[in-house]
C-alpha positions in Angstrom: 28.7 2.5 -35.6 27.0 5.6 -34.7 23.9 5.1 -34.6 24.2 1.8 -32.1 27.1 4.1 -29.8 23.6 7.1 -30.0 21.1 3.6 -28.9 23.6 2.9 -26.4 23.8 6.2 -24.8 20.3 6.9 -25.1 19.4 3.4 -23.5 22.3 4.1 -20.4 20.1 8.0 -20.3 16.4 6.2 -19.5 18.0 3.9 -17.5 19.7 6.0 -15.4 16.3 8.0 -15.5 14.4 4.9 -14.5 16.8 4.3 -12.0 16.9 7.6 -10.4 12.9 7.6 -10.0 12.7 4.8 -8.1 15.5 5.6 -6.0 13.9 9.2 -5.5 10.5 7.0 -4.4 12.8 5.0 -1.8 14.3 8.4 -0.3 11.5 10.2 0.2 8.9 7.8 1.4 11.6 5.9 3.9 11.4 8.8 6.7 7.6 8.1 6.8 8.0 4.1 6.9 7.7 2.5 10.7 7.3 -0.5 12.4 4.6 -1.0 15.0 7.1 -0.7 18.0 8.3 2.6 16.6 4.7 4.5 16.7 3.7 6.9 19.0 0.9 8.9 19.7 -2.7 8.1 17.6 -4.0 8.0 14.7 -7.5 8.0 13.0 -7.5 5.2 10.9 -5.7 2.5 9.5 -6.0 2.0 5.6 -5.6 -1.9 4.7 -4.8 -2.3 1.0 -6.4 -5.7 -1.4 -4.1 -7.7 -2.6 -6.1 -11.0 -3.2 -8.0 -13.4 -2.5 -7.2 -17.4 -2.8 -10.7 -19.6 -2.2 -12.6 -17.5 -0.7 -10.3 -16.3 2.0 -7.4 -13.0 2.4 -4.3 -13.8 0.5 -0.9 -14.8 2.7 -0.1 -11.5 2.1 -3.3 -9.7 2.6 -4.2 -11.6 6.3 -0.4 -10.0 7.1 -1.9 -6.9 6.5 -5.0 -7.6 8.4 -3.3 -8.8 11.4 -1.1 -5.8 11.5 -4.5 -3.5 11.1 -6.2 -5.5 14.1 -2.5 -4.9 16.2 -2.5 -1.5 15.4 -6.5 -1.2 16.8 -6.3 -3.6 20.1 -3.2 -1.5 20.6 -4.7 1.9 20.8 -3.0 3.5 17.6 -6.5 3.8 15.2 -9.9 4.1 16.0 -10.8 2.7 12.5 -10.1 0.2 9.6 -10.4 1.4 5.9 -10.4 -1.5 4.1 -9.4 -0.9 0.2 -9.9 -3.4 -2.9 -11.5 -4.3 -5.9 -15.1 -5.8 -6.7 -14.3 -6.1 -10.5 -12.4 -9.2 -10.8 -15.3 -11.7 -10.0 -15.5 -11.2 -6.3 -15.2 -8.6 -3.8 -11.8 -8.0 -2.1 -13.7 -5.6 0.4 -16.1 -8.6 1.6 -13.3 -11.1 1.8 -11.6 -8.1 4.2 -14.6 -7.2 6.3 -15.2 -10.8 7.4 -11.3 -11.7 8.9 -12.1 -8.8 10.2 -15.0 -9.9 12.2 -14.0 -13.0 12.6 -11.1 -11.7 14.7 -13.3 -9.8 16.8 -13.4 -6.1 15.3 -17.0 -4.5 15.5 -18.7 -3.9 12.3 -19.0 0.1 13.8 -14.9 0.0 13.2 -14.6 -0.9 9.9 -15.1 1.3 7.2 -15.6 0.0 3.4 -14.0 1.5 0.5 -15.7 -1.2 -2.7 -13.7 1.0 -5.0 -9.7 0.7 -4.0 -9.2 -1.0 -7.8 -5.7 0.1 -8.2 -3.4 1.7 -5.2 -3.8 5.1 -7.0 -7.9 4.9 -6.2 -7.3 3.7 -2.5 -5.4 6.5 -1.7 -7.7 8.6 -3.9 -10.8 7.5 -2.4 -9.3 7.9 1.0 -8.2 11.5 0.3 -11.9 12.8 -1.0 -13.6 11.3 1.7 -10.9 11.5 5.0 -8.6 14.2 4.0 -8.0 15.7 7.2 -7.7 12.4 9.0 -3.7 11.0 9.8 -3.4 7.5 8.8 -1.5 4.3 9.0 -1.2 2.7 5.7 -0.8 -1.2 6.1 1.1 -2.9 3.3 4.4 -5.0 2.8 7.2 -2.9 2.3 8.5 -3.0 -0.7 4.6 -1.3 -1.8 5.0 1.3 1.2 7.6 3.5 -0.7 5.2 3.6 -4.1 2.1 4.2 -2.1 3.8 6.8 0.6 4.9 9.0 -2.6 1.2 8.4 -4.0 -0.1 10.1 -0.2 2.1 12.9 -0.3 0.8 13.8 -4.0 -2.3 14.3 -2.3 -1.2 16.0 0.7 -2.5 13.0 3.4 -1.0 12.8 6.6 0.5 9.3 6.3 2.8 7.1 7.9 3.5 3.4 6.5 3.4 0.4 8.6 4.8 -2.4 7.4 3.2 -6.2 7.5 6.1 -8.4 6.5 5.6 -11.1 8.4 7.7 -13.8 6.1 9.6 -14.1 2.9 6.8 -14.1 0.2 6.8 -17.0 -2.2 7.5 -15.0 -5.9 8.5 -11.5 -4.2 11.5 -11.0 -7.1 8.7 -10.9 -9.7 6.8 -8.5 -7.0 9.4 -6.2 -6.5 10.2 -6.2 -10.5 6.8 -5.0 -10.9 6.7 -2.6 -8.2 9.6 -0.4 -9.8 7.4 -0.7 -13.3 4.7 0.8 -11.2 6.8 3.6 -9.6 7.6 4.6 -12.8 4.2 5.2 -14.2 2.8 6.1 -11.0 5.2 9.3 -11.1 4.5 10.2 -14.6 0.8 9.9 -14.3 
């Protein structure tokens, strides 16, 4: 009896650990979260984050945050898109970004590659050794802006979060499962 009342206590602990990370991620990265109509002023760039490609072509999710990167240009806001992504599962995510990207009318000059974005972690990274000074939009969906806004204050960026929720995305309960996974490790590591 007292060893499963000692797993019991120890099991409500680490959640309530668990818990309280997440909710600390939520806190701190919400005052830096905006929607387009709430900007003001400029910014250097915009930094797009992969999430996938289907046949060739952005992701649902990804062309949301595309679109949102190509608002936030013909409006004024950046002067540049970062796109971020992966090259190592079988196709390049980068690529796949650059071409909407074109194909919607922004000039090659304005878009600026980052082949080596293979985890959120590495985007923000690889945007901090090579931009640090710059203040920058980062375009996800929200639920990824709170992980990646703590991530960008680790390293000091001046970041604010736009969000590019555009509809209800099919299997976002198993998404948003795995994002608070992710939080966790990304504040131990």
């Amino acid at each position: 009896m007292k060893i499963l009342k000692g797993t019991i206590i120890i099991l409500v602990v680490i959640i309530f650990l668990l818990t309280s990370i997440n909710f600390y991620m939520v806190i701190k990265a919400s005052k830096s979260i905006k929607d387009i109509s709430n900007l003001s002023g400029t910014y250097d760039m915009a930094l797009v984050l992969g999430c996938g490609i289907k046949n060739g072509e952005p992701s649902l999710m990804l062309k949301d945050r595309l679109d949102k990167a190509i608002d936030l240009y013909n409006k004024g806001y950046v002067q540049n898109i970062v796109v971020s992504g992966t090259h190592k599962l079988g196709y390049s995510e980068v690529d796949v970004m650059e071409k909407y990207l074109r194909n919607k009318g922004i000039a090659k000059e304005v878009i600026i590659r980052d082949d080596n974005g293979d985890s959120t972690k590495d985007s923000i990274k690889n945007f901090y050794h090579n931009y640090k000074k710059k203040k920058v939009l980062i375009v996800t969906q929200k639920y990824h802006l709170y992980r990646t806004l703590y991530i960008a204050s680790n390293y000091e960026l001046k970041a604010t979060g736009v969000y590019a929720d555009e509809i209800q995305y099919r299997g976002q309960i198993f998404r948003e499962i795995r994002e608070i996974m992710a939080r966790i490790k990304d504040f131990f590591i």
